[in-house]
N, C-alpha and C positions, 0 to 999 in steps of 0.2 A: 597327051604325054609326048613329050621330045622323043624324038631317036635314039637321040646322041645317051648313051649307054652313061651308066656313074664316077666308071674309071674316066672316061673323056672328059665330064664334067669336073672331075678332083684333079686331073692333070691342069684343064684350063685354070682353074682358081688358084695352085699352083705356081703356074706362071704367072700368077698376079692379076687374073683376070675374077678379081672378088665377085661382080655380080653374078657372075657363071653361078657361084652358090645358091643365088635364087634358084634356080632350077632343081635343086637339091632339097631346098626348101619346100618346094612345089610340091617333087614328088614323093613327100616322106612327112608332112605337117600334120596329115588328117590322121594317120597310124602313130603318131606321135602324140598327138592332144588324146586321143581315144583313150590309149594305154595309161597316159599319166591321170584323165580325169576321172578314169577306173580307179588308179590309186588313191586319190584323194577326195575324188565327188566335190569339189566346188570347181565351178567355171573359171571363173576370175583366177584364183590359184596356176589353177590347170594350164591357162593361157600362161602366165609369166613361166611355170617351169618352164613349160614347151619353148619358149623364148631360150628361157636359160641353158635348155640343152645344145638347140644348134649355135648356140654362143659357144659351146664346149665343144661341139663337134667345127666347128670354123678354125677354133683353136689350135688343135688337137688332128688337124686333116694331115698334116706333114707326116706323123706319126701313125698313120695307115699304111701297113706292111701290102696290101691286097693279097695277103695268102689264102683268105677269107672273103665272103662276099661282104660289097662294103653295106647291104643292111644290115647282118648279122653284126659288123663293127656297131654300126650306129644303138642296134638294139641292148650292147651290152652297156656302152656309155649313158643311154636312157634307163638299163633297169639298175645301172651304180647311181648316177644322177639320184634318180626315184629314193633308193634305198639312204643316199647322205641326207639327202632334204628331210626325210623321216629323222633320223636320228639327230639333226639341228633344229627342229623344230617340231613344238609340242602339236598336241593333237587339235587346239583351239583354230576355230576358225577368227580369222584375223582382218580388219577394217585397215586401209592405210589413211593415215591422217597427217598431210601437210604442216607444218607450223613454222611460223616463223622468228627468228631470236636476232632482230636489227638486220642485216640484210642477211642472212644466214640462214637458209631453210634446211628442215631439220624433217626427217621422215618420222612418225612413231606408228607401230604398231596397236591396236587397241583391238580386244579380244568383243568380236558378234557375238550379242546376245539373242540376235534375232532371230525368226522364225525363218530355217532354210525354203528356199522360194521351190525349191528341184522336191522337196520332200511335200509339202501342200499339195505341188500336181500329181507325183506319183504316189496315188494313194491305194492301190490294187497292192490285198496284202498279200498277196504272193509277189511280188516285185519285192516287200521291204522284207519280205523273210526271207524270202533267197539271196539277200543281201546281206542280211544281218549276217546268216550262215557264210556265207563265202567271207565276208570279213571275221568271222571266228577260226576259219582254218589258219595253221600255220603258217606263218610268210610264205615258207620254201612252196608249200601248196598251191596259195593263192596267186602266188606268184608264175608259178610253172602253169596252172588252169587258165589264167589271167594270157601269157603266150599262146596255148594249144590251142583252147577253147575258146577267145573270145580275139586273139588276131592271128589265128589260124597258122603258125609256123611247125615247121614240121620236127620231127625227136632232133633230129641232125641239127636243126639252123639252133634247136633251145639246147642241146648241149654244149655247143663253140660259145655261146651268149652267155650261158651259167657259168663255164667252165667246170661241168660235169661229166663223168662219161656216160652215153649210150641208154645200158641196161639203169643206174640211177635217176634218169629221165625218166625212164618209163614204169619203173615202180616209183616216183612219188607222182607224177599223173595216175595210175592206177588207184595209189591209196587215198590222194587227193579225192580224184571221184566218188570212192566210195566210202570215205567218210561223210563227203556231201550230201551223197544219194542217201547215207540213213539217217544224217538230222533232217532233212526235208522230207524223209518218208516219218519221223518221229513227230512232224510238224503237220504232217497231211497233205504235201502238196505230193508228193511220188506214189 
């Protein structure tokens, strides 16, 4: 990891020094891909959003106040990102298919019927029923457990990122948990 702090690196970019963003790339792509391929579980997917968000945060850098740490910025623009992609785009996992119309190429969509390749390897059914479950909790749940529990931010960093206060961070992580803790104990695995 560079020295050079986040603010140094958005000043430089900035200034017009665009590759400096690489750096920014660097150190925020692998907490980024995780988060998002939690949301949606296909790879391929997962890579383009991740794409499509620091395209939103490159965009969007002039418009950081730094009153805020700037992951906390980045994390709220990835969990609105996250939450628009949902709501433009059905649940279907999706194939890109090239075509061309005289020298015009043309992108289509077409809906995989195939058997998911991540779902064959993980066949330990306690991995797919704590999966299931955690995709039955409510967004706001999975969402808030998905920050806590699986990329470890603290009540502070998820309420500036939700734009919640304090004590409602910490009762829906509470009831989050323990709605989870009784379908998996109703499941047998707690």
């Amino acid at each position: 990891m560079s020295p050079i702090n986040d603010i140094e690196i958005i000043n430089k970019v900035l200034e017009g020094d665009k590759s400096a963003f690489a750096e920014i790339i660097k150190k925020y792509q692998n907490m980024v891909f995780r988060y998002v391929y939690y949301q949606f579980g296909n790879y391929d997917e997962a890579l383009d959003i991740t794409q499509d968000i620091f395209i939103t945060v490159m965009e969007a850098l002039g418009s950081f106040r730094q009153e805020s740490k700037f992951s906390t910025w980045l994390y709220s623009i990835m969990v609105n990102h996250c939450k628009n992609y949902k709501k433009k785009n059905s649940r279907y996992i999706t194939v890109p298919l090239k075509i061309f119309r005289g020298d015009e190429e043309v992108d289509l969509q077409l809906q995989d019927y195939r058997e998911n390749p991540e779902e064959r390897i993980i066949n330990e059914d306690s991995l797919r029923i704590l999966k299931e479950e955690i995709n039955k909790l409510q967004e706001d749940f999975r969402e808030i457990l998905t920050l806590r529990d699986i990329e470890g931010l603290s009540y502070n960093e998820i309420s500036d990122i939700l734009g919640i206060n304090l004590s409602n961070v910490k009762v829906r992580i509470h009831r989050g948990r323990e709605y989870l803790k009784n379908r998996l104990h109703a499941r047998g695995l707690v």
